[in-house]
Residue, then its C-alpha position, 0 to 999 in steps of 0.5 A: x545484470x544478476x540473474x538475466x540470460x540472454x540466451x533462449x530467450x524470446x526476442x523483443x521481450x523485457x530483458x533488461x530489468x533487474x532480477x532480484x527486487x522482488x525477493x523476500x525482504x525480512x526487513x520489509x516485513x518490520x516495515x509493514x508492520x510499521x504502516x499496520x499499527x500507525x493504522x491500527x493506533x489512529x483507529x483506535x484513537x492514541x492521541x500522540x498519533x493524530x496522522x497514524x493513517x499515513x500507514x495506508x500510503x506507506x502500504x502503498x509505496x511498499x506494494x508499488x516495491x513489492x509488485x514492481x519487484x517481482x515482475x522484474x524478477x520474472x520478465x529477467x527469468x524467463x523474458x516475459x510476464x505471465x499474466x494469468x500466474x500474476x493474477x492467481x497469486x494475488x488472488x490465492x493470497x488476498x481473496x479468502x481473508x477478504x472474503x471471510x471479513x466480508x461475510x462476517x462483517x455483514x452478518x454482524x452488521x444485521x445484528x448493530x445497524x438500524x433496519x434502514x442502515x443495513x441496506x446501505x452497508x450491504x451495497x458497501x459489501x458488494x463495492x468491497x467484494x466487487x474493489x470498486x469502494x473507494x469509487x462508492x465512498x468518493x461519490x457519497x464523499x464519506x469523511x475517512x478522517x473522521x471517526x465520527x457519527x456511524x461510519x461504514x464499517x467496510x470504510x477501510x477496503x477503501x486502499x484495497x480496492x485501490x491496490x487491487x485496481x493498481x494490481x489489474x493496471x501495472x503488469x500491463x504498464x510495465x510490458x507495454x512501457x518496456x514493448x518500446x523496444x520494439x519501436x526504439x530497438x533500444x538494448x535496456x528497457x529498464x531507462x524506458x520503464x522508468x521513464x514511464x513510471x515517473x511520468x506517471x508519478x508526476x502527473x499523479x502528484x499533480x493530480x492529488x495536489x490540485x484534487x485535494x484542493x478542489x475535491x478532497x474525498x475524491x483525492x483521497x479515495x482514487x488510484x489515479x491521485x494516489x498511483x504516485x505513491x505505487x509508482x515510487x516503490x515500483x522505480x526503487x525496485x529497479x535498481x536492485x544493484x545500486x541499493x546494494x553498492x549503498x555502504x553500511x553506515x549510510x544504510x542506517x542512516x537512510x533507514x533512521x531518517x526514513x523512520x523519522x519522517x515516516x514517525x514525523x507524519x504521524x505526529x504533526x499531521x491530524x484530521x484537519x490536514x488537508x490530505x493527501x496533497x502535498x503533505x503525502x510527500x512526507x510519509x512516502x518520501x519515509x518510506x522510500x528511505x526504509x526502503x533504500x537503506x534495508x538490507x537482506x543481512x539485517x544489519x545495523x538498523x534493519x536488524x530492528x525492522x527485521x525482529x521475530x515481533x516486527x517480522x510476525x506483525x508484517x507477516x499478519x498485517x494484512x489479516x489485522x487490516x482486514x479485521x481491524x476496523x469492523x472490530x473497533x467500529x461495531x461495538x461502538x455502533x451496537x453500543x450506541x455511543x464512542x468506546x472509552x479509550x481503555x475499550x478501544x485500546x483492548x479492542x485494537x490488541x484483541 
């Protein structure tokens, strides 16, 4: 494998996984800002975009890729995870945009909600500072694919906290999947990873299949029916090798079709679907073609994906989740009515 050493290495550690899934992806960065203006545009109410949230699980898919990559990248350098170096990158790199859109957040919301409100927004917050939201907005089964009347205006730190709960799970999954070895004595434990991470992928669709059915905010809010999604980026950053032996023209294609379906979902799914389900399928199954078929070289298609535009977008499309949603949302709720298009459409630029 590129980039594994056996020797000083540690024994009985992770020292068959691929090392380069977890480096910079120019391309990737168009693609986040693919899933960020799906978002932002259903916020904002395009019409030709009913299912614009699909965005939220093509993050998903990309993080599962993202994280599962850099992991495996470590584990192939120095045998092991450094857990305590995990946790403050993340934190480093997510904590003080989260935070400032937080206090901003509650201070404009003195100044928009009714007094009695405003008690209710604050302990949206602390979920939100504390990653547990989507656990509140599950339990008050709060409609996230509904617009309508005073919604939270911390309603969309529901998919950070989810991501942020996937984070303090899947270094853990990924050295105790791989610590097998120390049982099976097994040469690769790159097969066994794998193993886990489609069990977990499959037990989680199942979960969000019949969930969706039975209780649909609690399918759409929580990691365990939406850790399928993670899991699939996290099994294509396995395979690092393969995906580069992957020629050119069938590349594009992979991308093209990806994008098709991503854009598919967008435009056939809207607030009645019931979601995620099954239907989640679609919009994950995009991604994971974008994935597959990007390339480093930005070439054919990915050079698209990979434009200065699409590139900056992806770079700042954390901080235009972040901002997004309190943006759109308390003007209308201080307005005491729904903005026009033409407000909002300025509002989601701004």
């Amino acid at each position: 494998m590129a980039g594994v050493r056996e020797a000083s290495r540690p024994p009985l550690m992770l020292t068959h996984l691929p090392a380069d899934g977890g480096s910079f992806r120019p391309d990737l960065e168009g693609l986040r800002a693919v899933a960020v203006l799906l978002v932002l545009g259903y916020h904002a109410g395009v019409a030709w975009m009913p299912g614009g949230y699909i965005g939220v699980d093509v993050f998903f898919v990309l993080s599962g890729f993202f994280i599962t990559g850099l992991l495996a990248r470590e584990i192939a350098q120095s045998g092991r995870i450094s857990f305590g170096r995990f946790y403050a990158r993340r934190t480093r790199r997510l904590l003080p945009g989260a935070t400032l859109v937080i206090v901003a957040t509650v201070l404009a919301s003195s100044i928009a909600f009714p007094p009695l409100r405003q008690q209710q927004i604050a302990w949206d917050a602390v979920s939100a500072a504390l990653n547990v939201v989507n656990f509140r907005f599950s339990v008050v089964a709060t409609d996230y694919l509904s617009l309508g009347q005073d919604p939270s205006p911390f309603l969309h730190f529901w998919s950070l906290a989810v991501e942020e709960q996937f984070y303090a799970l899947w270094p853990a999954i990924v050295a105790i999947s791989a610590g097998v070895l120390l049982v099976t004595k097994r040469s690769s434990s790159r097969k066994t990873v794998v193993w886990v991470f489609g069990a977990i992928a499959v037990c989680s669709l199942a979960a969000s299949v019949w969930l969706t059915k039975v209780n649909q905010p609690w399918a759409f809010f929580m990691l365990p029916t939406r850790a399928w999604q993670l899991a699939c980026g996290g099994m294509i950053a396995l395979f690092p090798e393969a995906l580069e032996r992957i020629g050119g023209r069938l590349k594009d294609l992979l991308v093209v079709a990806g994008l098709v379906l991503i854009g598919l979902a967008a435009v056939i799914l809207n607030d009645s679907t019931e979601f995620p389900g099954w239907v989640a399928v679609l919009p994950v199954l995009g991604a994971g073609l974008v994935i597959a078929g990007s390339r480093r070289s930005l070439e054919g298609v990915a050079a698209l994906l990979g434009s200065r535009p699409m590139r900056a977008l992806g770079r700042w499309s954390y901080s235009i989740y972040l901002w997004h949603w309190p943006v759109l949302i308390l003007p209308a709720v201080w307005a005491g009515h729904e903005l026009e298009a033409p407000v909002r459409a300025a509002l989601a630029l701004a």
